[in-house]
mmCIF file as Biopython writes it, N, C-alpha, C and O atoms, coordinates in Angstrom:
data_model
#
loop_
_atom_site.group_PDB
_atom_site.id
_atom_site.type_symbol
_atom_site.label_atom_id
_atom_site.label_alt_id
_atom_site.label_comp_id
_atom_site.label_asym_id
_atom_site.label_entity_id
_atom_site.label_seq_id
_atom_site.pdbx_PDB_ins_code
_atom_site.Cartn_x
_atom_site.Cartn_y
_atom_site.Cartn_z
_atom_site.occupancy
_atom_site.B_iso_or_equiv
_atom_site.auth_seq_id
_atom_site.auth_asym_id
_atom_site.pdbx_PDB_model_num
ATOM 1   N N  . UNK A ? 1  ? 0.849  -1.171  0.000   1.0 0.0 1  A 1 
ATOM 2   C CA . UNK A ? 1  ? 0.000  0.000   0.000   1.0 0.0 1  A 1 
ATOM 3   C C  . UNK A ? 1  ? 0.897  1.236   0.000   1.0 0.0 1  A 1 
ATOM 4   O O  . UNK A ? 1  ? 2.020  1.265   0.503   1.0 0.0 1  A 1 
ATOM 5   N N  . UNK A ? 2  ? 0.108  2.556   -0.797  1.0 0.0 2  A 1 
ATOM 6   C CA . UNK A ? 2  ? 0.805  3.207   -0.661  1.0 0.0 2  A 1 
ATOM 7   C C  . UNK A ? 2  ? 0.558  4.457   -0.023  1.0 0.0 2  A 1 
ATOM 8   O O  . UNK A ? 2  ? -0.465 5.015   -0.417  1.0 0.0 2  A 1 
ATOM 9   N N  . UNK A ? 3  ? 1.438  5.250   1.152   1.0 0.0 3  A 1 
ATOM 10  C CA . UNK A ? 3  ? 1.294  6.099   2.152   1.0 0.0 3  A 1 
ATOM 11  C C  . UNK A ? 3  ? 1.924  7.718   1.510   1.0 0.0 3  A 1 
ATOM 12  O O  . UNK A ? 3  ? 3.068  8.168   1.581   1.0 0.0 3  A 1 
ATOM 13  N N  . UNK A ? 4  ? 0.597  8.364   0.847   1.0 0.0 4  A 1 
ATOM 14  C CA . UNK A ? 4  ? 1.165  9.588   0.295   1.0 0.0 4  A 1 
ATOM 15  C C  . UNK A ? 4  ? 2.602  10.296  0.949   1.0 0.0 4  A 1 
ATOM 16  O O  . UNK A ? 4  ? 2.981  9.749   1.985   1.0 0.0 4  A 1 
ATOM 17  N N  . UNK A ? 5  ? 3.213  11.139  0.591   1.0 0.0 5  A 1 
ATOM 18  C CA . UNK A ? 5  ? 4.180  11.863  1.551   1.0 0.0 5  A 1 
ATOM 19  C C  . UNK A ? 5  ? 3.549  12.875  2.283   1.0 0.0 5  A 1 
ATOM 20  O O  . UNK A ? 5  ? 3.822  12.983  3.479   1.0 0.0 5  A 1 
ATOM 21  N N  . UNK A ? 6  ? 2.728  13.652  1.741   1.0 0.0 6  A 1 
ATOM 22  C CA . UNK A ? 6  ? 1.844  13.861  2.549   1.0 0.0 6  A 1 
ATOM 23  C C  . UNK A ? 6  ? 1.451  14.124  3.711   1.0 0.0 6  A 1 
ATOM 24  O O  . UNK A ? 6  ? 1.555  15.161  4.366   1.0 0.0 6  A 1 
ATOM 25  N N  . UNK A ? 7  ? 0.727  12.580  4.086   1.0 0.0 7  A 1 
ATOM 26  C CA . UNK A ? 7  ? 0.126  11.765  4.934   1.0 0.0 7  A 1 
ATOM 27  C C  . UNK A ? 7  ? 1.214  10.890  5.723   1.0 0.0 7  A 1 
ATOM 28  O O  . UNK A ? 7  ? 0.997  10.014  6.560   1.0 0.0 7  A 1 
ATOM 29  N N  . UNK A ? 8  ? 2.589  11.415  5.177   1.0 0.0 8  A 1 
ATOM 30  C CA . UNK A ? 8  ? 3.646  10.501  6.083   1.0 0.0 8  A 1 
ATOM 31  C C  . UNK A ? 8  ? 4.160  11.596  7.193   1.0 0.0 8  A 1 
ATOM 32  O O  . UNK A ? 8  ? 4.402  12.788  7.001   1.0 0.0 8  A 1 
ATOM 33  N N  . UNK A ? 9  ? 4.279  10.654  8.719   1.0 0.0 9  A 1 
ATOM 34  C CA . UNK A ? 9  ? 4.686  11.811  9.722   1.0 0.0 9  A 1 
ATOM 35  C C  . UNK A ? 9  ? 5.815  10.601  9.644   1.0 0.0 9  A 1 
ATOM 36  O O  . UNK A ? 9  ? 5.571  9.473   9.215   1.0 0.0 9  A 1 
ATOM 37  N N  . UNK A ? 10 ? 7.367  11.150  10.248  1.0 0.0 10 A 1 
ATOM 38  C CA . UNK A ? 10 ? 8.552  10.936  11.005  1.0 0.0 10 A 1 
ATOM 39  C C  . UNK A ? 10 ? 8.241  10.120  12.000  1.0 0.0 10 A 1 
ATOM 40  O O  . UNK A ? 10 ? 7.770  10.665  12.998  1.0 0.0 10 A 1 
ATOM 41  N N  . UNK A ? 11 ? 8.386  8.818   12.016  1.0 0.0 11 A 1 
ATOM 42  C CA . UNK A ? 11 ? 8.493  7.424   12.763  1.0 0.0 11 A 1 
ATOM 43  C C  . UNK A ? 11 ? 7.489  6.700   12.839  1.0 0.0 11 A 1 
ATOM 44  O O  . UNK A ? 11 ? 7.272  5.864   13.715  1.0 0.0 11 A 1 
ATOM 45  N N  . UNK A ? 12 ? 6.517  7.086   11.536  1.0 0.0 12 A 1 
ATOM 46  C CA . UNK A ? 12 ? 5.130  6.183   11.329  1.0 0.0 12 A 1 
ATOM 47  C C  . UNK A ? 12 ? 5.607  5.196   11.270  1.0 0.0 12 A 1 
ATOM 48  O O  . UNK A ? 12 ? 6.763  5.105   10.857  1.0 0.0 12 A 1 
ATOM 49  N N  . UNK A ? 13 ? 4.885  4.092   11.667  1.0 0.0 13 A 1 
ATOM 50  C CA . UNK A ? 13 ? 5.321  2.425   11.555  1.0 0.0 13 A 1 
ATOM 51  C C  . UNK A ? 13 ? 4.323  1.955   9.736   1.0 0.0 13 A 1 
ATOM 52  O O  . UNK A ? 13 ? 3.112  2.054   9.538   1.0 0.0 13 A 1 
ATOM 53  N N  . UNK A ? 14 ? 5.304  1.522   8.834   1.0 0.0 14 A 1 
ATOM 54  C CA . UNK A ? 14 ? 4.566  0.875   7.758   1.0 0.0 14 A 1 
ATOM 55  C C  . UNK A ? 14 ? 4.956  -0.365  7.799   1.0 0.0 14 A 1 
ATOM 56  O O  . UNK A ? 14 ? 5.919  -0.992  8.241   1.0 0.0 14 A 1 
ATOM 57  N N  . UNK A ? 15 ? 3.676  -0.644  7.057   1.0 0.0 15 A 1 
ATOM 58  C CA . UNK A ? 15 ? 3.492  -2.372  7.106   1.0 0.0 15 A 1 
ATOM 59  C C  . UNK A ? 15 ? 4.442  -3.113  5.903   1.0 0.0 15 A 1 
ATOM 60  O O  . UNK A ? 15 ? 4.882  -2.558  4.896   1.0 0.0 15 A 1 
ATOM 61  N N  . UNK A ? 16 ? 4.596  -4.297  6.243   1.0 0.0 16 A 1 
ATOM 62  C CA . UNK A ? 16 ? 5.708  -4.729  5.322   1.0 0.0 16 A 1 
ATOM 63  C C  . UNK A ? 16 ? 5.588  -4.343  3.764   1.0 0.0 16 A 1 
ATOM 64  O O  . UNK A ? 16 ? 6.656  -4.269  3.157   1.0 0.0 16 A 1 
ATOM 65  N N  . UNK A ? 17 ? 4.308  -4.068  2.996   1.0 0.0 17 A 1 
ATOM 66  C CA . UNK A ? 17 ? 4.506  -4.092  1.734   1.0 0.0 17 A 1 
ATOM 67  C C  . UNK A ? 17 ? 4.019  -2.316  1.635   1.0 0.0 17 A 1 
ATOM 68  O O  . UNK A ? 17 ? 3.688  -1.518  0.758   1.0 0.0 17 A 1 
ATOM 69  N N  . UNK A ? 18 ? 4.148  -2.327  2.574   1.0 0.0 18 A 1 
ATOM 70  C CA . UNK A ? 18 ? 4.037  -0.097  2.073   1.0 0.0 18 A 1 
ATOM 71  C C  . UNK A ? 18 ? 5.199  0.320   1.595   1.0 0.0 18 A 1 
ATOM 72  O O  . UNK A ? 18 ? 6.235  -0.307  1.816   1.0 0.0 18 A 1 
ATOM 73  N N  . UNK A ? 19 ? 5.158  1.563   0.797   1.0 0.0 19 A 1 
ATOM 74  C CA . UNK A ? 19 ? 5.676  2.584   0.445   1.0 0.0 19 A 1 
ATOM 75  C C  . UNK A ? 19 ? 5.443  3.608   0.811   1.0 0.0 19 A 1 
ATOM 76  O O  . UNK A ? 19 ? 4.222  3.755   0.869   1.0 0.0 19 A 1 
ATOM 77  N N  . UNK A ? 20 ? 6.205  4.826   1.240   1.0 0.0 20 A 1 
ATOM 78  C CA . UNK A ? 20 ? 5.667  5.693   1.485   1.0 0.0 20 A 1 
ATOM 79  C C  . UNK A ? 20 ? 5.873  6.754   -0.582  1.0 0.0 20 A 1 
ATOM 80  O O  . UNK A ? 20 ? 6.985  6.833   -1.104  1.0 0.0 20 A 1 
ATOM 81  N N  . UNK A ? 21 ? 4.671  7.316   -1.236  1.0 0.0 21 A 1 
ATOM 82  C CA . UNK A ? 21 ? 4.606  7.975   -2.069  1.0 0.0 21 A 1 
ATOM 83  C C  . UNK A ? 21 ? 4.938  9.065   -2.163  1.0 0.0 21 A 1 
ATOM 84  O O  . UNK A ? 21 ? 4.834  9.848   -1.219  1.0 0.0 21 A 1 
ATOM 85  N N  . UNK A ? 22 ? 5.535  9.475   -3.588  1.0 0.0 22 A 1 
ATOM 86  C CA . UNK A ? 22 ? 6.002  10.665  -3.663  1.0 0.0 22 A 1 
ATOM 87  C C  . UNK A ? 22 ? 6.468  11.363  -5.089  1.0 0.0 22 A 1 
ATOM 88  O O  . UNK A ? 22 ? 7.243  10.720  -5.797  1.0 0.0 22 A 1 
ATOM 89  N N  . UNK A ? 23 ? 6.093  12.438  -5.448  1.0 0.0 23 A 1 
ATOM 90  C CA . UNK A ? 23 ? 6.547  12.783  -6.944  1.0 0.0 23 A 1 
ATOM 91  C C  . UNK A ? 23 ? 8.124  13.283  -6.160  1.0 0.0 23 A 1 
ATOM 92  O O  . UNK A ? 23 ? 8.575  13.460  -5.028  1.0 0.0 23 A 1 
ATOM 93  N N  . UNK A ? 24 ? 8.631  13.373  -7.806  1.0 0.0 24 A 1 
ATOM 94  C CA . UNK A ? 24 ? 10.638 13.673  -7.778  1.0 0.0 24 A 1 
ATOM 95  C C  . UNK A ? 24 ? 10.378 15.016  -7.438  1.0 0.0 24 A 1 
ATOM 96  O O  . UNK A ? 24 ? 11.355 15.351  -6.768  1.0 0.0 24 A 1 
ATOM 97  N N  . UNK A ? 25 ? 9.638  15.930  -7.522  1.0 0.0 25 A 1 
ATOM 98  C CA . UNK A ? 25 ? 9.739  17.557  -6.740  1.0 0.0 25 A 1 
ATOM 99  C C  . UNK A ? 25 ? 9.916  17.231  -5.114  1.0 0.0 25 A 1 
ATOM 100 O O  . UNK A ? 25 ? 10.780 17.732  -4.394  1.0 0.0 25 A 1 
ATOM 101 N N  . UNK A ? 26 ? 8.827  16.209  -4.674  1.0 0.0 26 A 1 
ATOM 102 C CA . UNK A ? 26 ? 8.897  15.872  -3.188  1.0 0.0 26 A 1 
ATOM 103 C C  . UNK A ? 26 ? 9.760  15.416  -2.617  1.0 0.0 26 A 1 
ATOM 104 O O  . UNK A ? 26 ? 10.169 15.717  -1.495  1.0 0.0 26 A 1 
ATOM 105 N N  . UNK A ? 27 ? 10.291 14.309  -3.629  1.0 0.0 27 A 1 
ATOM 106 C CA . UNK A ? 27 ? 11.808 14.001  -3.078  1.0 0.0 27 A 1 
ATOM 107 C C  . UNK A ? 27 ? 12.986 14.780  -2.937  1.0 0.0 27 A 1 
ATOM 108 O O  . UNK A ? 27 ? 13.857 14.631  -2.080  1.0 0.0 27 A 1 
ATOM 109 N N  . UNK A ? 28 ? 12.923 16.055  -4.311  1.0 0.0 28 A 1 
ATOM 110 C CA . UNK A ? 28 ? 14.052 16.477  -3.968  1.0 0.0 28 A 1 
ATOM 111 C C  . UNK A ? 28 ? 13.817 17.840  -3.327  1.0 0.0 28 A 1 
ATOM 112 O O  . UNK A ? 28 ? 14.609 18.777  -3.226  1.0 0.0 28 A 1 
ATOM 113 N N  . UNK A ? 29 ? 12.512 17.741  -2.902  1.0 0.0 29 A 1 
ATOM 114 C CA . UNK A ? 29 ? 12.362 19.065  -1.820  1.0 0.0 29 A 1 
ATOM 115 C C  . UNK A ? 29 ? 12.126 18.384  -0.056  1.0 0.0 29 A 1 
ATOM 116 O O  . UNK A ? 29 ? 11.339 18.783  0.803   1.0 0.0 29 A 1 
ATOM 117 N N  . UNK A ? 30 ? 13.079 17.312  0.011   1.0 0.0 30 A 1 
ATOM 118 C CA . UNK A ? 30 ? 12.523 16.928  1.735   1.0 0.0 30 A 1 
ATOM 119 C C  . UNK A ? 30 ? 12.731 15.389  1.227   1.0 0.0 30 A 1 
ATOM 120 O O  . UNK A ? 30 ? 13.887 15.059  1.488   1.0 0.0 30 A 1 
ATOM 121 N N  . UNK A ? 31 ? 12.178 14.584  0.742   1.0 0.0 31 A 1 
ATOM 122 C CA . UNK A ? 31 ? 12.160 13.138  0.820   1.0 0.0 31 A 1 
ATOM 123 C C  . UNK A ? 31 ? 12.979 12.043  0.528   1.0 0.0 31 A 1 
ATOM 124 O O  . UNK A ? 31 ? 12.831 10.821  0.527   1.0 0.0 31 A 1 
ATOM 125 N N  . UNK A ? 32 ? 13.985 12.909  0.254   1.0 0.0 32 A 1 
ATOM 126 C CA . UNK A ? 32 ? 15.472 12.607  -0.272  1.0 0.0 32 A 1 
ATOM 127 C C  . UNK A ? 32 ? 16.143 12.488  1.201   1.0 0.0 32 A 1 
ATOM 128 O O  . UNK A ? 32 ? 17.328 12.153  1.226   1.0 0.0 32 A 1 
ATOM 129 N N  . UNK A ? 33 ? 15.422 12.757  2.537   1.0 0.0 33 A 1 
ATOM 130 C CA . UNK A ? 33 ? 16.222 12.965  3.625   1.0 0.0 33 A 1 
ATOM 131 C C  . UNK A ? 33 ? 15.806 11.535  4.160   1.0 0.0 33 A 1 
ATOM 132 O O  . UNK A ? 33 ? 16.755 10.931  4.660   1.0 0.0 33 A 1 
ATOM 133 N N  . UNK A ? 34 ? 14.472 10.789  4.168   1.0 0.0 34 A 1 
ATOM 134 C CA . UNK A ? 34 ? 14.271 9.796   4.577   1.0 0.0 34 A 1 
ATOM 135 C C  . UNK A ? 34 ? 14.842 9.053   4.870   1.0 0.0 34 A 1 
ATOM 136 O O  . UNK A ? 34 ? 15.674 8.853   3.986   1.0 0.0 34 A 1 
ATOM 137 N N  . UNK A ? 35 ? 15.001 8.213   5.892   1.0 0.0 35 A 1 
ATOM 138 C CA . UNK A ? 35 ? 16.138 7.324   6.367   1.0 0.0 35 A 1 
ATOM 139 C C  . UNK A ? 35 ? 15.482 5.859   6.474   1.0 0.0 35 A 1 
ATOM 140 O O  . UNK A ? 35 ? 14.295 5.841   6.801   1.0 0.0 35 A 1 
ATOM 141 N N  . UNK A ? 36 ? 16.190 4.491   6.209   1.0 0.0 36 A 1 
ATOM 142 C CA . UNK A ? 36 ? 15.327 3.845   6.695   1.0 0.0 36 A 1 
ATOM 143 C C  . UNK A ? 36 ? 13.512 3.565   5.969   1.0 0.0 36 A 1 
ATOM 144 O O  . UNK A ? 36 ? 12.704 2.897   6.614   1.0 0.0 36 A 1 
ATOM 145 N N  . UNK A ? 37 ? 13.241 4.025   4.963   1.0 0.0 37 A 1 
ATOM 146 C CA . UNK A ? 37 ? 11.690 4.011   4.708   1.0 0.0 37 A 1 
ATOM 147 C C  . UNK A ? 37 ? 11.585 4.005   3.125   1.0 0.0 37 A 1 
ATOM 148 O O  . UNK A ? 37 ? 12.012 4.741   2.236   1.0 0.0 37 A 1 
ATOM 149 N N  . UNK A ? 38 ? 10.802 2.805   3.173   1.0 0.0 38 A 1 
ATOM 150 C CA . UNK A ? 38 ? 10.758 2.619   1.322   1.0 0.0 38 A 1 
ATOM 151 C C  . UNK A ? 38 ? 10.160 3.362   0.952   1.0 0.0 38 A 1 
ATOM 152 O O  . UNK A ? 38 ? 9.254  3.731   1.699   1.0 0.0 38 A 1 
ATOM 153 N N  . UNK A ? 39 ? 10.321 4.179   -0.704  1.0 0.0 39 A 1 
ATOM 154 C CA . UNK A ? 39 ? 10.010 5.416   -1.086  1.0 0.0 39 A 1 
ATOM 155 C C  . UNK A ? 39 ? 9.584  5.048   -2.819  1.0 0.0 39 A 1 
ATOM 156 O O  . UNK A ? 39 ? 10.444 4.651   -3.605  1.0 0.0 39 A 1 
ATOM 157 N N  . UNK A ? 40 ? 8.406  5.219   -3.142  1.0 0.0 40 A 1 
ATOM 158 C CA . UNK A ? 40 ? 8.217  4.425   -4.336  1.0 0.0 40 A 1 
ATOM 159 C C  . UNK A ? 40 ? 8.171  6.285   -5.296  1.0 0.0 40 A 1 
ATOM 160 O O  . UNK A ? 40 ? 7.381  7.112   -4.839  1.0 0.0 40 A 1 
ATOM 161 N N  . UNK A ? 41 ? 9.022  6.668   -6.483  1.0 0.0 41 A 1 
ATOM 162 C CA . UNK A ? 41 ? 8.804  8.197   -6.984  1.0 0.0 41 A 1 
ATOM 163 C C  . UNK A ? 41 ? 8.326  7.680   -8.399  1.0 0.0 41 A 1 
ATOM 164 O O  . UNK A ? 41 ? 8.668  6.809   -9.199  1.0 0.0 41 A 1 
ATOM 165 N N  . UNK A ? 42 ? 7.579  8.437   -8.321  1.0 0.0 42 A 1 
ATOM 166 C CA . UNK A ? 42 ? 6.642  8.807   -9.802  1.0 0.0 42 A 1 
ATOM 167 C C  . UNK A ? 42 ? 6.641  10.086  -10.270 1.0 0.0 42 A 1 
ATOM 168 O O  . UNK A ? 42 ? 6.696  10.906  -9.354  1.0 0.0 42 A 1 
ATOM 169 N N  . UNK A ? 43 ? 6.601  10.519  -11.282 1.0 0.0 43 A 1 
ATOM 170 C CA . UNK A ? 43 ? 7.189  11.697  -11.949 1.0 0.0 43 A 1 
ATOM 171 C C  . UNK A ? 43 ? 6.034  12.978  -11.435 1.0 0.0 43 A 1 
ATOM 172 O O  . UNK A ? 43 ? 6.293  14.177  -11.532 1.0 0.0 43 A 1 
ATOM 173 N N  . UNK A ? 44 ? 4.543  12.335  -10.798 1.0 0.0 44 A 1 
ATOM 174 C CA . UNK A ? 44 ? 3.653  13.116  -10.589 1.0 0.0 44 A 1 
ATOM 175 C C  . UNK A ? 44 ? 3.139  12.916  -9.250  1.0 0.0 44 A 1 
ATOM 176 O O  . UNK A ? 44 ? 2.569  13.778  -8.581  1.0 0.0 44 A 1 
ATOM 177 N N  . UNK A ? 45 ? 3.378  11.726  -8.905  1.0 0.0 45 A 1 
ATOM 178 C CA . UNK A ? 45 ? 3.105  11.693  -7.237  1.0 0.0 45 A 1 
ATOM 179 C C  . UNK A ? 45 ? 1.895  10.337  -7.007  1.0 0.0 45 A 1 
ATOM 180 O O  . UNK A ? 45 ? 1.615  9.602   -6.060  1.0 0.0 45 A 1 
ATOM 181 N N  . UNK A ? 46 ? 1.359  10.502  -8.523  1.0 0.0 46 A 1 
ATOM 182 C CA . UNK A ? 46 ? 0.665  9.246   -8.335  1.0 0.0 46 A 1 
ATOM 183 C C  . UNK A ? 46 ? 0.988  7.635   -8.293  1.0 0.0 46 A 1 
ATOM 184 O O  . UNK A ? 46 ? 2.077  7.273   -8.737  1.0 0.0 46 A 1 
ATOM 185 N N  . UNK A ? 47 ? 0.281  6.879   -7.889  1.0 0.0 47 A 1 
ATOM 186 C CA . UNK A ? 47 ? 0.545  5.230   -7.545  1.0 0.0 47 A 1 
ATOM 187 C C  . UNK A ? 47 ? 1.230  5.134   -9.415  1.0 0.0 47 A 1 
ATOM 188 O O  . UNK A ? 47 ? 0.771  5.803   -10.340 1.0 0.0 47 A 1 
ATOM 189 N N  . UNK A ? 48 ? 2.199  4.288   -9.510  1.0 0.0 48 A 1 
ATOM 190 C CA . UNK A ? 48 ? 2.693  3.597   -10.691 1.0 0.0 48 A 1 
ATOM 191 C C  . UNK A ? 48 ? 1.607  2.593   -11.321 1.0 0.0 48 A 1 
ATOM 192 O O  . UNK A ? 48 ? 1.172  1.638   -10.677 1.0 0.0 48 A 1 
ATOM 193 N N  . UNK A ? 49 ? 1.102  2.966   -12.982 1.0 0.0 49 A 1 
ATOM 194 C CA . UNK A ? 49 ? 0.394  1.566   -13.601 1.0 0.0 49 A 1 
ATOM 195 C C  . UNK A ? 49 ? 0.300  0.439   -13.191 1.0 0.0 49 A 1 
ATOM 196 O O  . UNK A ? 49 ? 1.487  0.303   -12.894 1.0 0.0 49 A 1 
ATOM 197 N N  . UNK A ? 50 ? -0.154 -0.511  -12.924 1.0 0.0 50 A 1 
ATOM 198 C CA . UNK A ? 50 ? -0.456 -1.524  -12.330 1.0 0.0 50 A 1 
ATOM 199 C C  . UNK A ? 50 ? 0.344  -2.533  -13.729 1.0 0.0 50 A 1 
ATOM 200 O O  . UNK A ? 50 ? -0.070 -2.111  -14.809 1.0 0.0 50 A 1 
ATOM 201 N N  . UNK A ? 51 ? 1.161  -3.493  -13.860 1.0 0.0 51 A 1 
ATOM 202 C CA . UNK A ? 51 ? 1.604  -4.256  -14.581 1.0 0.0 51 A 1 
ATOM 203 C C  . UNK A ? 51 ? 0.525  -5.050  -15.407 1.0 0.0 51 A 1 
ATOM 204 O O  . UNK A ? 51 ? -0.095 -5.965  -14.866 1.0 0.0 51 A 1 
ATOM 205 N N  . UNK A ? 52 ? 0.348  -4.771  -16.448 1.0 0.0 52 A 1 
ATOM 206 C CA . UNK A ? 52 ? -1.209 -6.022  -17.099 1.0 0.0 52 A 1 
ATOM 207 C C  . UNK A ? 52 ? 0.093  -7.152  -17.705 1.0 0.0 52 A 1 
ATOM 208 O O  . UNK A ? 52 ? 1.284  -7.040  -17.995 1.0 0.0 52 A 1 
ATOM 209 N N  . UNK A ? 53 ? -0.983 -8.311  -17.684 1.0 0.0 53 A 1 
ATOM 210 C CA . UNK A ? 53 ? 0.015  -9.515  -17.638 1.0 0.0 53 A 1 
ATOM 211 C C  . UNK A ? 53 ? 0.578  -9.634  -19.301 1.0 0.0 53 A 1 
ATOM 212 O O  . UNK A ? 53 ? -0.202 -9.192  -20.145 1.0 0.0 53 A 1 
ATOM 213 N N  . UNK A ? 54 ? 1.678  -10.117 -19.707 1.0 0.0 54 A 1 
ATOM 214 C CA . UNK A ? 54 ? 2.434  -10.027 -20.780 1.0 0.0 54 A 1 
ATOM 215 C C  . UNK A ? 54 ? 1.901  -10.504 -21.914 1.0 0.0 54 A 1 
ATOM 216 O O  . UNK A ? 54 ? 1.212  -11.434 -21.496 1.0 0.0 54 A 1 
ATOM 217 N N  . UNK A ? 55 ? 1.752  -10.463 -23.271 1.0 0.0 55 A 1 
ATOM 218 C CA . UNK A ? 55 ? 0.909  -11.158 -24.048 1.0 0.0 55 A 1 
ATOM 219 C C  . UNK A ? 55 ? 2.066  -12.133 -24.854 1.0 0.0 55 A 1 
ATOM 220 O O  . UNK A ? 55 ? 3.279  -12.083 -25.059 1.0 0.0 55 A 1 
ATOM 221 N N  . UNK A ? 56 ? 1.045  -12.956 -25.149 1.0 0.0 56 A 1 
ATOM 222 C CA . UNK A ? 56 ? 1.795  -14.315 -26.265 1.0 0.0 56 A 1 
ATOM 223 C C  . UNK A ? 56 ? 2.722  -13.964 -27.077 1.0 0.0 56 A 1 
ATOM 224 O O  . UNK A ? 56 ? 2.457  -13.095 -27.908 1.0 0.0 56 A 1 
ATOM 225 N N  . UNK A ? 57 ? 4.040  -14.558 -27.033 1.0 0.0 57 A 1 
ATOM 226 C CA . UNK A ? 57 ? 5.047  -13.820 -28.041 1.0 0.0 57 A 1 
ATOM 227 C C  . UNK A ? 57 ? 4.282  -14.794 -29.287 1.0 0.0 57 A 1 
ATOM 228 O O  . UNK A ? 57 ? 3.844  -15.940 -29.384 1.0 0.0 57 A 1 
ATOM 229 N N  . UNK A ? 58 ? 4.416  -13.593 -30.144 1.0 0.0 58 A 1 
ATOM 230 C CA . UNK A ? 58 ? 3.979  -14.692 -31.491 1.0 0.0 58 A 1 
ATOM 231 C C  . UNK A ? 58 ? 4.910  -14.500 -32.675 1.0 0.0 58 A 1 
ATOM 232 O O  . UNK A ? 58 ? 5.558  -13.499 -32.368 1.0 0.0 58 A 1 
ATOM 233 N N  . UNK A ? 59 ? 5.186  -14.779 -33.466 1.0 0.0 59 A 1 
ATOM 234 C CA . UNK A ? 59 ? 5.828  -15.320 -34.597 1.0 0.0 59 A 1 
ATOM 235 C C  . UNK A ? 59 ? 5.068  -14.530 -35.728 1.0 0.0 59 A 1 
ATOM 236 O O  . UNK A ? 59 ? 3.901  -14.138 -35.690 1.0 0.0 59 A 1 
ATOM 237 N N  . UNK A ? 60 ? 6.122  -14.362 -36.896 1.0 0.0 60 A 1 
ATOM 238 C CA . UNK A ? 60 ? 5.563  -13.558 -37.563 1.0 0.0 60 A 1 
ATOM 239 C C  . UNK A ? 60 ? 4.413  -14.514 -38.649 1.0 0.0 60 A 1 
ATOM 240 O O  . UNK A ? 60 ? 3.398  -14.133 -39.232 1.0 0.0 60 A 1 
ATOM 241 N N  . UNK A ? 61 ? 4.943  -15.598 -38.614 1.0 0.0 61 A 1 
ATOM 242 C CA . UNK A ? 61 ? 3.836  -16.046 -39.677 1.0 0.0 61 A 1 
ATOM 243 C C  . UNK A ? 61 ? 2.451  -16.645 -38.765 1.0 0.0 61 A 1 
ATOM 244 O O  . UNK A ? 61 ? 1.716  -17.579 -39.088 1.0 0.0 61 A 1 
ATOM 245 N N  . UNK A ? 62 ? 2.382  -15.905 -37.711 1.0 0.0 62 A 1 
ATOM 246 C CA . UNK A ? 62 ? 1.113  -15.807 -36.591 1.0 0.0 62 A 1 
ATOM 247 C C  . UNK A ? 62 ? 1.253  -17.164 -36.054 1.0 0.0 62 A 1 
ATOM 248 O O  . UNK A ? 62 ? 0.137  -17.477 -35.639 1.0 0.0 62 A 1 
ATOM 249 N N  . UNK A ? 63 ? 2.104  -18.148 -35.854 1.0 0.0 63 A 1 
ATOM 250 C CA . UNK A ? 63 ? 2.018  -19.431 -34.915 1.0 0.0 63 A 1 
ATOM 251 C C  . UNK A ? 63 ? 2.773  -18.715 -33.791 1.0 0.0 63 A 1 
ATOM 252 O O  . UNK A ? 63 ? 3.711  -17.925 -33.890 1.0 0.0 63 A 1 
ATOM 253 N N  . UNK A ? 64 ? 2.003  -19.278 -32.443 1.0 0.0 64 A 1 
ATOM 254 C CA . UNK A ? 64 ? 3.039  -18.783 -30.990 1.0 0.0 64 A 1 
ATOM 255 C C  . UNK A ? 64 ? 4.400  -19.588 -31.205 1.0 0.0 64 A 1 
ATOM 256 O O  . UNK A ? 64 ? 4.427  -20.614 -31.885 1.0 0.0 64 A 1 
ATOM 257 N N  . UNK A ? 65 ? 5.332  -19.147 -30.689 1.0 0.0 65 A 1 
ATOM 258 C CA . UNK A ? 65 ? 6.767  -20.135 -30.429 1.0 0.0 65 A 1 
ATOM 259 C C  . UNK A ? 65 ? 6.577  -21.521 -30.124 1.0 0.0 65 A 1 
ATOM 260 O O  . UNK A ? 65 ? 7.105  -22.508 -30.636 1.0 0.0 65 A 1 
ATOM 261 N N  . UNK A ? 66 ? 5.476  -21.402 -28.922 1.0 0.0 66 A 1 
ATOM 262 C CA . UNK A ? 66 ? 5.374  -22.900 -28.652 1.0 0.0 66 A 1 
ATOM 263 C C  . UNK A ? 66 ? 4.894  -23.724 -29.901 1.0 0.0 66 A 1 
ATOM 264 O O  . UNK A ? 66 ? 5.343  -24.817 -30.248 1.0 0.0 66 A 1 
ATOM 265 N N  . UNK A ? 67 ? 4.052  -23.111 -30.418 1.0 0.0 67 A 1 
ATOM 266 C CA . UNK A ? 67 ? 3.446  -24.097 -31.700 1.0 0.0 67 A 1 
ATOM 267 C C  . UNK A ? 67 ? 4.555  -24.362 -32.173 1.0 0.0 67 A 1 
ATOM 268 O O  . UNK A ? 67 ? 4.905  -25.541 -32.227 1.0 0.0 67 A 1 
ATOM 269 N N  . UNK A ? 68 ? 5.352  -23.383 -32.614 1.0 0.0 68 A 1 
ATOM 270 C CA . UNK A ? 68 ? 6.499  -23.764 -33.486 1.0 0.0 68 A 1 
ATOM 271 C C  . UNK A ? 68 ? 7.770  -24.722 -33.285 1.0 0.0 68 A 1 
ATOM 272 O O  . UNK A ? 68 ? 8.378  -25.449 -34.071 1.0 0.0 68 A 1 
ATOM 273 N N  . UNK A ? 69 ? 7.924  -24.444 -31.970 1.0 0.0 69 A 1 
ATOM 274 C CA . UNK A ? 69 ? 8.757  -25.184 -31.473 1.0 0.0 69 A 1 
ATOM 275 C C  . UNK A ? 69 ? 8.474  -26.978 -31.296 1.0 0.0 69 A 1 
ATOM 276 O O  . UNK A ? 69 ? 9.294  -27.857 -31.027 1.0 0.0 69 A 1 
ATOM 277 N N  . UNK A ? 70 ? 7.334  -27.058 -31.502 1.0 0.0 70 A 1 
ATOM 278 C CA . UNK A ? 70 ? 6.247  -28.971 -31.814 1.0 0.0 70 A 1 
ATOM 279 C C  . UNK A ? 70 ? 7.063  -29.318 -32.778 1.0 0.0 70 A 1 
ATOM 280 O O  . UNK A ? 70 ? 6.909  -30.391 -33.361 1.0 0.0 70 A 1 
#
């Protein structure tokens, strides 16, 4: 989860899979001092795209690899 900068005070306890958030102005105005505290930067401050899952490598004469590889 992610804990705006914000919304972050100096010795908040985060949970194992937090971040605390932050655009690169925030970091390099203050969040660059953080010690100790995972810091996820995005160019605007918002959460990063969510990964969509990878698609079928395919081959140019349209069979997937695996077909091809039979």
């Amino acid at each position: 989860m992610y804990i705006r900068y914000t919304n972050y005070k100096t010795g908040m306890q985060l949970g194992e899979n937090d971040s605390v958030l932050m655009s690169l102005r925030e970091f390099l105005g203050g969040g660059k001092d953080l010690e100790d505290v995972p810091v996820t930067i995005t160019p605007d401050g918002e959460p990063p795209a969510e990964e969509t899952e990878e698609e079928p490598d395919v081959s140019i004469d349209g069979d997937s690899e695996e077909e091809a590889a039979e």
